[in-house]
C-alpha positions as a Markdown table, in Angstrom:
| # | Residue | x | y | z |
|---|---|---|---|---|
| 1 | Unk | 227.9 | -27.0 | -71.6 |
| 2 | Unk | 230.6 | -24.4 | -71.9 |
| 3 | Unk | 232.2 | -23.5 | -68.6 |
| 4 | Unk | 232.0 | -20.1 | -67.7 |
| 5 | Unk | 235.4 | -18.0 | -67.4 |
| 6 | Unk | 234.3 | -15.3 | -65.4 |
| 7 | Unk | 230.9 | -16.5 | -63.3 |
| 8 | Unk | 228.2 | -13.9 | -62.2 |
| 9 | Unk | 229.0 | -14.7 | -58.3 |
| 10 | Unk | 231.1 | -17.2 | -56.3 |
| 11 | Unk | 231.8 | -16.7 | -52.7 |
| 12 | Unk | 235.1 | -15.5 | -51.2 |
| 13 | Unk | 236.0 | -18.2 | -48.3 |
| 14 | Unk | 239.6 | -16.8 | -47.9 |
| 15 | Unk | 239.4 | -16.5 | -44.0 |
| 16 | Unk | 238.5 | -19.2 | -41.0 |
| 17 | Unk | 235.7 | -20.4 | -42.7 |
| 18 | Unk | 237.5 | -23.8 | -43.4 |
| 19 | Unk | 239.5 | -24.0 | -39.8 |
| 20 | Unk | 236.0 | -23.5 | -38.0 |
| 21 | Unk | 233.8 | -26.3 | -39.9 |
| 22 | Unk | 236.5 | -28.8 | -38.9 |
| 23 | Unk | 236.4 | -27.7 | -35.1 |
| 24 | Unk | 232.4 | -28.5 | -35.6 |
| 25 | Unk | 233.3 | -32.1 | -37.3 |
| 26 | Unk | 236.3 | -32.6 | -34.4 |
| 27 | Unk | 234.0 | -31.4 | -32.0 |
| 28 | Unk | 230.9 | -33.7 | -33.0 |
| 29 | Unk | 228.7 | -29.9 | -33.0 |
| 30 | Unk | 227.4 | -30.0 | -36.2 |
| 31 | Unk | 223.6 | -29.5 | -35.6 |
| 32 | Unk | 221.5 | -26.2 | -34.5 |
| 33 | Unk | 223.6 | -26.1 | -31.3 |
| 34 | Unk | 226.8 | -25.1 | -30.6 |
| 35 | Unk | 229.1 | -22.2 | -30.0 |
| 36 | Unk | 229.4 | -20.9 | -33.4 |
| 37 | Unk | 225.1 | -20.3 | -33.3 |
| 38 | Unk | 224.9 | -18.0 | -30.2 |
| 39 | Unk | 228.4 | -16.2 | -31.2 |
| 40 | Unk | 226.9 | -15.6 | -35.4 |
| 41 | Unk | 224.2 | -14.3 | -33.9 |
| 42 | Unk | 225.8 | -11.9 | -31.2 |
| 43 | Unk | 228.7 | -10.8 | -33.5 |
| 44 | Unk | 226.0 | -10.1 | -36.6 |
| 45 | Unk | 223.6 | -7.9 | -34.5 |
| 46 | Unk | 226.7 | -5.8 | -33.4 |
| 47 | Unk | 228.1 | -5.5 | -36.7 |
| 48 | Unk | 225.1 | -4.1 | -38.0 |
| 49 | Unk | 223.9 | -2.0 | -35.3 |
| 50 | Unk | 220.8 | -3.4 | -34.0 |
| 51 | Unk | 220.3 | -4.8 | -30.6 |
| 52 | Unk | 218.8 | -8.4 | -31.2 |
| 53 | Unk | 218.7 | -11.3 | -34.2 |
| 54 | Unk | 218.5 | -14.8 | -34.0 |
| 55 | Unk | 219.3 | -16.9 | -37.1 |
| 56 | Unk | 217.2 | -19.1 | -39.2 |
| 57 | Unk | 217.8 | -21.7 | -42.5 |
| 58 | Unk | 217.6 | -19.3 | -45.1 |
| 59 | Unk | 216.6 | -16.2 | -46.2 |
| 60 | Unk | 212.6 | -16.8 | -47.3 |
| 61 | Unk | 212.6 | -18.9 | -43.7 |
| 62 | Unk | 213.6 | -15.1 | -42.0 |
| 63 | Unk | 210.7 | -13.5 | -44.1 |
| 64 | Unk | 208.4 | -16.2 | -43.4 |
| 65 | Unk | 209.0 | -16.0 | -39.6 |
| 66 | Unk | 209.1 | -12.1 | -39.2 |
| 67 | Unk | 205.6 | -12.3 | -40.9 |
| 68 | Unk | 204.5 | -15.3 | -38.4 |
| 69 | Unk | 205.7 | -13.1 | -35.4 |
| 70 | Unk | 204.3 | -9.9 | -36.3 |
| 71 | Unk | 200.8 | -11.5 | -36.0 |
| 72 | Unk | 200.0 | -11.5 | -39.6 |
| 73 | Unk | 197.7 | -13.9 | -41.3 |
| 74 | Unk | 194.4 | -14.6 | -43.4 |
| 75 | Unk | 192.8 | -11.6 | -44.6 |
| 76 | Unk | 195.6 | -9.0 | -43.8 |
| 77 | Unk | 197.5 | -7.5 | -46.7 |
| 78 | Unk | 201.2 | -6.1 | -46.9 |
| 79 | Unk | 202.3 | -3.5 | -48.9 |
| 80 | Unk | 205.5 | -5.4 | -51.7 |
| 81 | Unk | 207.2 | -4.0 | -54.4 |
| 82 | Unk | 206.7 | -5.9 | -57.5 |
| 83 | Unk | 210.1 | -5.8 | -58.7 |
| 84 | Unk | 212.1 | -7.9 | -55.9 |
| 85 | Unk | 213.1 | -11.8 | -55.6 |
| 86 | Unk | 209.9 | -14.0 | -55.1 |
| 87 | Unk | 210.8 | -14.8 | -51.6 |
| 88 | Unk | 208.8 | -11.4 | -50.7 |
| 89 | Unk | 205.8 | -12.1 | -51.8 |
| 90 | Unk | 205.3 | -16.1 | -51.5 |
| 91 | Unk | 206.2 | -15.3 | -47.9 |
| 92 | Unk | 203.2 | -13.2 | -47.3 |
| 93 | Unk | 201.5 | -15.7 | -49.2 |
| 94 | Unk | 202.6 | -18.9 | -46.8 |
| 95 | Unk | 200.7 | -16.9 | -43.6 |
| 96 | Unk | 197.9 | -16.5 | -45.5 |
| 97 | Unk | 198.0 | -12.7 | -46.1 |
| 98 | Unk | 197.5 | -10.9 | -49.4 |
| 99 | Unk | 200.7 | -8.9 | -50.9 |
| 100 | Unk | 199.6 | -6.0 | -52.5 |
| 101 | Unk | 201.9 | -4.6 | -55.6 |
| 102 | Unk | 203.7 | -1.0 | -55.6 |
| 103 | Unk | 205.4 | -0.1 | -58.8 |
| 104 | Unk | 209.6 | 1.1 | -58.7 |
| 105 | Unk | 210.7 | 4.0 | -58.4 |
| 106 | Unk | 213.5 | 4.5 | -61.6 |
| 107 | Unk | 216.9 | 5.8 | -60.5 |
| 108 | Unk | 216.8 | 3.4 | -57.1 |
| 109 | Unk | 214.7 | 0.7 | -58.7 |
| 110 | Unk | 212.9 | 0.3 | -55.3 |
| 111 | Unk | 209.6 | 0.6 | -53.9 |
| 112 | Unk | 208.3 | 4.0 | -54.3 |
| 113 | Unk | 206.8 | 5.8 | -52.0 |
| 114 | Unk | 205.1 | 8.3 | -53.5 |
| 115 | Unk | 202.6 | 5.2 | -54.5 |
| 116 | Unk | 202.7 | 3.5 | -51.4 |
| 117 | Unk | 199.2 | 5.3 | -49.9 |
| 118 | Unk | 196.7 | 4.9 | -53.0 |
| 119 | Unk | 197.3 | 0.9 | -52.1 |
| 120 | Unk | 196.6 | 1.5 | -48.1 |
| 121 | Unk | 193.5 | 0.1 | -47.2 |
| 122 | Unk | 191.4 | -1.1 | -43.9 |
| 123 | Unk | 193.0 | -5.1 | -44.3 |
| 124 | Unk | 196.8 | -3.2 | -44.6 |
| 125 | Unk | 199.0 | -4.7 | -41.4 |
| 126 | Unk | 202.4 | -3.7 | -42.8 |
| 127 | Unk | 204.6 | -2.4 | -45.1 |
| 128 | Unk | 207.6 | -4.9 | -46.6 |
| 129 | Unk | 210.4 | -3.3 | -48.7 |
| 130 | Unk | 213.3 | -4.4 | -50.1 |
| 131 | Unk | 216.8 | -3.2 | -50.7 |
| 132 | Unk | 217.3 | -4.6 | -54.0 |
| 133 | Unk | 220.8 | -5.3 | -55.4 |
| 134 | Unk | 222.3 | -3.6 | -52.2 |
| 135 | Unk | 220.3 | 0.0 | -53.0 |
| 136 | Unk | 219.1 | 1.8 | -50.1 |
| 137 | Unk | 214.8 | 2.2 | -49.9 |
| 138 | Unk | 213.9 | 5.9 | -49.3 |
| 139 | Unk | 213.4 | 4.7 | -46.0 |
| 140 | Unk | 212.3 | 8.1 | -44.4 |
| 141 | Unk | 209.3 | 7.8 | -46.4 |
| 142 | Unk | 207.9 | 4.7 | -45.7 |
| 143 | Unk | 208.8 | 5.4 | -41.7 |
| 144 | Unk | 206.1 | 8.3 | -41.8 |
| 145 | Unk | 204.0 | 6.2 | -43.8 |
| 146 | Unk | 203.8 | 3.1 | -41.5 |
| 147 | Unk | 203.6 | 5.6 | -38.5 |
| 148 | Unk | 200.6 | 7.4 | -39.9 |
| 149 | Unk | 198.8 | 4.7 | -41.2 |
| 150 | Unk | 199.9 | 2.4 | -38.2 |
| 151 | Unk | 201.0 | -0.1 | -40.1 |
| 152 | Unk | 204.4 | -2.7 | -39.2 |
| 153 | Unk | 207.6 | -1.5 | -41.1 |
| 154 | Unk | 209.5 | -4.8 | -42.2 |
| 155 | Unk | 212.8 | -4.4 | -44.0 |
| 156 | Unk | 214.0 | -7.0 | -46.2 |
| 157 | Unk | 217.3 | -6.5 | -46.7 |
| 158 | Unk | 218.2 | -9.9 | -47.9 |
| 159 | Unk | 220.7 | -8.3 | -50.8 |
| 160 | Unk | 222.0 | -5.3 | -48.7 |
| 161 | Unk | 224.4 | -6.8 | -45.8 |
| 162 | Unk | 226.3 | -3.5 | -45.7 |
| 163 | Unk | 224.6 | -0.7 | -47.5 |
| 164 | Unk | 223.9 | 2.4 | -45.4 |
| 165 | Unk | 221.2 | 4.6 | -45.2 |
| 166 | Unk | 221.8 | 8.0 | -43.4 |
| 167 | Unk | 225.1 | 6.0 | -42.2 |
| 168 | Unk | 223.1 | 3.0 | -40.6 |
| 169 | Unk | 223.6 | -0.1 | -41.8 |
| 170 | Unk | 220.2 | -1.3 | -43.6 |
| 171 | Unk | 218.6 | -4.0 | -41.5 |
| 172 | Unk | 218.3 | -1.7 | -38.6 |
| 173 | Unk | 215.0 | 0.2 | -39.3 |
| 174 | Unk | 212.1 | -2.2 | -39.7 |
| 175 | Unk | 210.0 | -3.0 | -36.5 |
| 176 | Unk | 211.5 | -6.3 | -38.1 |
| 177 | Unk | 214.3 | -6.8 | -40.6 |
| 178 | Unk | 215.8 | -10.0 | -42.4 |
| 179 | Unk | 218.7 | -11.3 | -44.4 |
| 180 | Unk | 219.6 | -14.1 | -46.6 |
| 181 | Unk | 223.1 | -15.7 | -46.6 |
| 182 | Unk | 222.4 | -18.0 | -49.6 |
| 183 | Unk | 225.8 | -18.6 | -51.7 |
| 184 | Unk | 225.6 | -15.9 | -53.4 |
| 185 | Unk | 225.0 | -13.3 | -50.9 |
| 186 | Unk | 227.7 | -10.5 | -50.3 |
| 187 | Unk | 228.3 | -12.9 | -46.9 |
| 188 | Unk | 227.4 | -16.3 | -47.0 |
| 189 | Unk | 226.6 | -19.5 | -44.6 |
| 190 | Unk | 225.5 | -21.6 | -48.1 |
| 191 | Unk | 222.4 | -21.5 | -46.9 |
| 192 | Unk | 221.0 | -19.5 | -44.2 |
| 193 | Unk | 219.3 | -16.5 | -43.0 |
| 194 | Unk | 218.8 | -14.0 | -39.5 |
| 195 | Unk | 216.1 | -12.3 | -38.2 |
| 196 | Unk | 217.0 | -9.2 | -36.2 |
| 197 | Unk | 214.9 | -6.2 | -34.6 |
| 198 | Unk | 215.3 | -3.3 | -31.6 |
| 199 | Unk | 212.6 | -5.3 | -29.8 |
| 200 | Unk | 213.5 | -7.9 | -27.8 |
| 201 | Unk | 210.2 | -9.6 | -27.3 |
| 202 | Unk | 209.9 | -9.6 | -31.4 |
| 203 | Unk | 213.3 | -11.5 | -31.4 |
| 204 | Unk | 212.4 | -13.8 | -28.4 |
| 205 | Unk | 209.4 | -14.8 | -29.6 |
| 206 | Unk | 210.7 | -15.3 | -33.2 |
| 207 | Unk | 213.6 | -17.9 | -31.6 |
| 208 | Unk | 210.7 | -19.5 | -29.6 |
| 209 | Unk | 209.1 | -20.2 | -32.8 |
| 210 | Unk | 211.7 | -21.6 | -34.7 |
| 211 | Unk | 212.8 | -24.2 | -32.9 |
| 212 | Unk | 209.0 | -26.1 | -32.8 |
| 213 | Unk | 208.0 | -23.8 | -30.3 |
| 214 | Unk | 209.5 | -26.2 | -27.7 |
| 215 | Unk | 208.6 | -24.9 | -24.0 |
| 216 | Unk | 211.8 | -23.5 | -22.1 |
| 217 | Unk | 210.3 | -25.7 | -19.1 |
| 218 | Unk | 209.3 | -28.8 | -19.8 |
| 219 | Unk | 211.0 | -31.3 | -22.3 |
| 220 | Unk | 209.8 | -32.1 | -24.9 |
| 221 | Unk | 206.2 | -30.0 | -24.4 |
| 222 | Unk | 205.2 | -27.7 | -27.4 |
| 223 | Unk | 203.0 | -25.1 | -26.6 |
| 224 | Unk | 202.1 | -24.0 | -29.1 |
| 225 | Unk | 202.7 | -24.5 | -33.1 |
| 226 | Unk | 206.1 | -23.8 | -34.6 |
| 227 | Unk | 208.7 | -24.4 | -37.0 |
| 228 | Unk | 212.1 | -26.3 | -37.7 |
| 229 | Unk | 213.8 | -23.0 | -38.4 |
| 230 | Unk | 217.0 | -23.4 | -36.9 |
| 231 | Unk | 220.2 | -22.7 | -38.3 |
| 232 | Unk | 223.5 | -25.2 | -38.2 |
| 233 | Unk | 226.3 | -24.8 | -35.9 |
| 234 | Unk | 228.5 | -25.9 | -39.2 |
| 235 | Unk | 226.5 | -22.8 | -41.6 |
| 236 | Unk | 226.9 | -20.2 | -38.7 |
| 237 | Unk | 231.0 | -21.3 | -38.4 |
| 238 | Unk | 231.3 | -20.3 | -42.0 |
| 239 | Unk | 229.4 | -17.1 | -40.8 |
| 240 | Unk | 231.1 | -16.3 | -38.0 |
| 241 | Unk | 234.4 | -16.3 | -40.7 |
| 242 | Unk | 232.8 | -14.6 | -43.1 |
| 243 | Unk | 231.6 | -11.6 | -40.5 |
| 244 | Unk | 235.3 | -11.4 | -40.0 |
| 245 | Unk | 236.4 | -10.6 | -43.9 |
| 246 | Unk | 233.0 | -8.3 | -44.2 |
| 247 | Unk | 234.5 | -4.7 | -44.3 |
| 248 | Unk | 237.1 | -6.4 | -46.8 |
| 249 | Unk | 234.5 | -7.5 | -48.9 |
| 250 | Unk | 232.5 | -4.7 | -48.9 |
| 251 | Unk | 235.5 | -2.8 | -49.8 |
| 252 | Unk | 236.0 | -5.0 | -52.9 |
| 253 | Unk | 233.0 | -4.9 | -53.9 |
| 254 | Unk | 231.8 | -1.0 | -54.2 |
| 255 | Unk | 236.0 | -1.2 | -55.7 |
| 256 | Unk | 234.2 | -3.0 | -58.6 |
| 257 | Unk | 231.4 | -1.0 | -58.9 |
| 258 | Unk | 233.8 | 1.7 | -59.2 |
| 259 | Unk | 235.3 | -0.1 | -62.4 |
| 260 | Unk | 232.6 | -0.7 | -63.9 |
| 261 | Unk | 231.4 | 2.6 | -63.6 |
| 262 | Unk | 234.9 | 3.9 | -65.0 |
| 263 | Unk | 235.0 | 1.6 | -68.0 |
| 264 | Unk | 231.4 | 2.1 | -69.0 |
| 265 | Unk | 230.9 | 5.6 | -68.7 |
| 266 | Unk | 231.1 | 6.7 | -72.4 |
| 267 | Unk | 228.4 | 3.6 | -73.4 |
| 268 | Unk | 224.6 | 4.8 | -72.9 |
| 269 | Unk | 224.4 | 2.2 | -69.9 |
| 270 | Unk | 222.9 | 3.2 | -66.5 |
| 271 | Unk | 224.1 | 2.3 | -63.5 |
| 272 | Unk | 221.6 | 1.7 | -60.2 |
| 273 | Unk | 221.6 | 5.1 | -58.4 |
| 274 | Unk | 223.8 | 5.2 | -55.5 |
| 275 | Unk | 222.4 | 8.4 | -53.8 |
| 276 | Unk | 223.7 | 11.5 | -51.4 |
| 277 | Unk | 221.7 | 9.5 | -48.3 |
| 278 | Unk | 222.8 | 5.8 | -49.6 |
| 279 | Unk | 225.8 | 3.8 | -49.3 |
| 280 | Unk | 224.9 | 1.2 | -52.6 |
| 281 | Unk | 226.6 | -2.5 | -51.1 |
| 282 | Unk | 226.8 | -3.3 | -54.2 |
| 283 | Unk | 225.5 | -7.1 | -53.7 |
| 284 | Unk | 225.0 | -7.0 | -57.2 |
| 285 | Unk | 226.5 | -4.5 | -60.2 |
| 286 | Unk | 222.9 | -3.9 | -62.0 |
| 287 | Unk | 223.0 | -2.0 | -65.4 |
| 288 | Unk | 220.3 | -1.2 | -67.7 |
| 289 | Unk | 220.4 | -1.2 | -71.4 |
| 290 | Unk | 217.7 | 1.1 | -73.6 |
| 291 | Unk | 215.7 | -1.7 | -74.4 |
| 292 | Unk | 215.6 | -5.4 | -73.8 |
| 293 | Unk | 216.3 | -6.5 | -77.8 |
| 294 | Unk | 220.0 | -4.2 | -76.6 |
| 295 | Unk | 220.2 | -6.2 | -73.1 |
| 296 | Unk | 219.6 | -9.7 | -74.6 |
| 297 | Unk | 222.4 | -8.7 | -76.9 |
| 298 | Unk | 224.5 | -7.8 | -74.8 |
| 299 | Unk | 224.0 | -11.5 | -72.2 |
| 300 | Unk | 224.9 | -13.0 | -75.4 |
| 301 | Unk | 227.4 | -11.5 | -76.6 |
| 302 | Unk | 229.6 | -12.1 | -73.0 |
| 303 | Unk | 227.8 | -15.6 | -73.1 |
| 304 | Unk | 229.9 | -16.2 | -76.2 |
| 305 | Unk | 233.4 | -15.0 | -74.5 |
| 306 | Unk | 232.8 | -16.8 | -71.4 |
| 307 | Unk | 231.1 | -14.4 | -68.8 |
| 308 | Unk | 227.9 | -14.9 | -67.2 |
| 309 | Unk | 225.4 | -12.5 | -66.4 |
| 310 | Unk | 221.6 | -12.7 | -64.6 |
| 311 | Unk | 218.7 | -11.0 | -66.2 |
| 312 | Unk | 216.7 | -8.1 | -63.4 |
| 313 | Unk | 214.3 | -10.4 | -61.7 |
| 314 | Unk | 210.8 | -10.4 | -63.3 |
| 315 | Unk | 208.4 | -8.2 | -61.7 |
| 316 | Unk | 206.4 | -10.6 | -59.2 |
| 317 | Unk | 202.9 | -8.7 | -60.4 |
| 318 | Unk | 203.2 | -11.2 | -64.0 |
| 319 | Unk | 204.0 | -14.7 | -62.5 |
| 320 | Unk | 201.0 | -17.0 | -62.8 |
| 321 | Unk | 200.3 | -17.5 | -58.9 |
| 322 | Unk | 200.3 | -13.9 | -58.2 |
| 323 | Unk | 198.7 | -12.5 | -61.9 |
| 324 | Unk | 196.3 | -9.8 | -61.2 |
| 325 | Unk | 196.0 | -7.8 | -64.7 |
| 326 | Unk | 197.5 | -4.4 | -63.2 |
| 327 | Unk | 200.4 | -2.9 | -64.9 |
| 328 | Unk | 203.4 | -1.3 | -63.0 |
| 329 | Unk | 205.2 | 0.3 | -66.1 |
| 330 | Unk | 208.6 | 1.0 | -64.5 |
| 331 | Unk | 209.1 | -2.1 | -62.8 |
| 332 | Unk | 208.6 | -3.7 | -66.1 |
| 333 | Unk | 210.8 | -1.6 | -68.2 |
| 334 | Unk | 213.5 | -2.1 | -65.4 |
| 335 | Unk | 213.0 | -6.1 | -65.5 |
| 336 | Unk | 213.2 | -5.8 | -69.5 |
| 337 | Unk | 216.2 | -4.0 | -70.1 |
| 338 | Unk | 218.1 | -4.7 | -66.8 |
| 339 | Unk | 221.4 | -7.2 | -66.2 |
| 340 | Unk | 223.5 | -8.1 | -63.6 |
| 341 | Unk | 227.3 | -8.1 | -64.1 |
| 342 | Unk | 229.6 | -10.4 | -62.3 |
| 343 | Unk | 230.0 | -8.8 | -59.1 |
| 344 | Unk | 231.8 | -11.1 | -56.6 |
| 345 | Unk | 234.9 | -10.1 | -54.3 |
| 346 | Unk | 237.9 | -12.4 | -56.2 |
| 347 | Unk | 237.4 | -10.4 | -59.3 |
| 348 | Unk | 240.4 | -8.5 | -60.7 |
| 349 | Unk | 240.5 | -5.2 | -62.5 |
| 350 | Unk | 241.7 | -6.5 | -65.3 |
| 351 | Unk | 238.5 | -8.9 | -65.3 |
| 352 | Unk | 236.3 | -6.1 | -64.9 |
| 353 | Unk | 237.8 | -4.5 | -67.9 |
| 354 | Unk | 237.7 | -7.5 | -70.1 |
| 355 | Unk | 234.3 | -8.2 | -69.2 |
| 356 | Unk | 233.5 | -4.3 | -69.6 |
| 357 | Unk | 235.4 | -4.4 | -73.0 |
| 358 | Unk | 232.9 | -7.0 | -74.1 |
| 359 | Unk | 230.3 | -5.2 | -73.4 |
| 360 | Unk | 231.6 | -2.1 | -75.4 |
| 361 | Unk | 232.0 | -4.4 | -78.3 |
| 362 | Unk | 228.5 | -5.9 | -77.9 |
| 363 | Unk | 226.9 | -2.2 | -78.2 |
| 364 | Unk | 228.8 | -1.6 | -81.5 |
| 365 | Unk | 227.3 | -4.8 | -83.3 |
């Protein structure tokens, strides 16, 4: 296999990340305990804005919990977009609820809202949205929604460390909200994940449950059931550096979004809309060709010179396990003629012009 010149993602570890795994090694803390744990935590829920978090193994482990600690189960159903990373809906599926599809909305690619009520009904607990690629959910929206309808707001923002709504950073508006820091996350632990809210007894309960639901009393005495949830003390050192580089990286990153934008704009290309109430993160730089026949083109074309791309995800509503017959049109346009570019923080400008120059070359064949 050919090795990629220019891969879709690698992480930027240009900080502490390397000085604070060896102080876990030298220090013999490399499990779920340990300094680094309690200070991720603290120094993530400040950075973001929100008053609690506690962290978990990954990403689907957060949405999985949140789910678990809001009560949800067998024969409730949450509101999902199709068109997000499966992690959102097989989580609903592991407690036993129902996700129930929305269809996008086509300039943010998210959930939209104006759909969200026709699929309300008397087994509805809550509403799970996602941020995808680092784009801001109308969030307004779905706020008066749950609070009419009485329903949990949960905010995935799994792809959105760092995108703004209103001037918020996303992850502070759900009644629960979760994040991934897989290795290809804007920050990254290699694997890993939080869990943060404005309710403390959410968050409380939520760290009681990760950690088998041991009793704070009594060694070794469960009370109840729980999990093995817990994040390392090594993964949260690498996350306590990263948190330290973030406004850097963030900075780099809507940089190349920028470039993008600049070197594509005379192609027929469109960009994911970064609106007037949005700051776009930019987790991933999405584009979408005018039909998939033009977007497979395209992969290959930059296959040939050495850059990697990533297909849109596939809409959730045709994979086998969740197949229902129902049709969300824009979701599936989106997923057919969508790609994303690579998008990670080492990337020159004269790498995003190469790889933009390829793609102008691709549309003339």
């Amino acid at each position: 296999m050919t090795k990629n010149l220019i891969p879709v993602y690698q992480p930027f570890l240009a900080g502490n990340e390397k000085k604070y795994v060896v102080e876990c090694l030298d220090t013999t803390w490399i499990s779920s305990k340990g300094k680094f744990v309690c200070r991720f935590e603290e120094e993530f829920v400040k950075f973001i804005g929100v008053a609690h978090g506690t962290s978990v193994s990954n990403g689907t482990v957060a949405l999985h919990l949140a789910l678990y600690t809001l009560g949800i189960g067998p024969g409730d159903e949450v509101i999902v977009p199709s068109l997000t990373y499966i992690a959102s809906a097989n989580a609903i599926a592991y407690v036993g609820a129902t996700p129930v599809f929305v269809d996008s909305d086509d300039s943010s690619w998210n959930i939209d809202p104006a759909l969200i009520v026709a699929k309300i009904s008397s087994k509805t607990k809550a509403i799970l949205f996602v941020h995808l690629y680092g784009a801001t959910c109308h969030i307004d929206s779905i706020a008066i929604i749950c609070k009419q309808h009485q329903l949990f707001l949960i905010e995935d923002a799994a792809e959105a460390f760092g995108s703004k709504y209103r001037g918020q950073y996303a992850g502070g508006f759900g009644d629960i909200s979760t994040f991934s820091f897989f290795g290809n996350k804007t920050i990254t632990t290699g694997e890993g994940g939080m869990i943060v809210s404005n309710h403390k007894a959410l968050i409380e309960r939520a760290a009681y449950l990760k950690s088998q639901a041991v009793s704070p009393n009594l060694e070794y005495w469960h009370d109840e059931i729980g999990f093995n949830f817990r994040m390392t003390n090594i993964a949260a050192a690498i996350g306590v550096a990263q948190l330290e580089q973030a406004p850097k990286i963030l900075h780099k990153k809507r940089e190349l979004a920028a470039w993008y934008r600049g070197y594509l704009a005379d192609t027929s290309l469109v960009f994911q809309l970064d609106s007037e109430y949005s700051l776009h993160s930019y987790w991933m730089v999405s584009i979408l060709a005018k039909e998939r026949n033009e977007r497979d083109k395209i992969r290959q074309y930059l296959k040939s010179h050495g850059i990697e791309t990533r297909p849109l995800f596939y809409p959730v509503h045709i994979m086998p396990m969740f197949k229902s017959g129902d049709t969300y049109a824009v979701a599936e346009s989106l997923s057919g003629r969508g790609l994303s570019l690579p998008s990670y923080p080492g990337l020159t400008r004269e790498q995003v012009c190469y790889v933009s120059s390829m793609i102008i070359e691709s549309l003339k064949m």
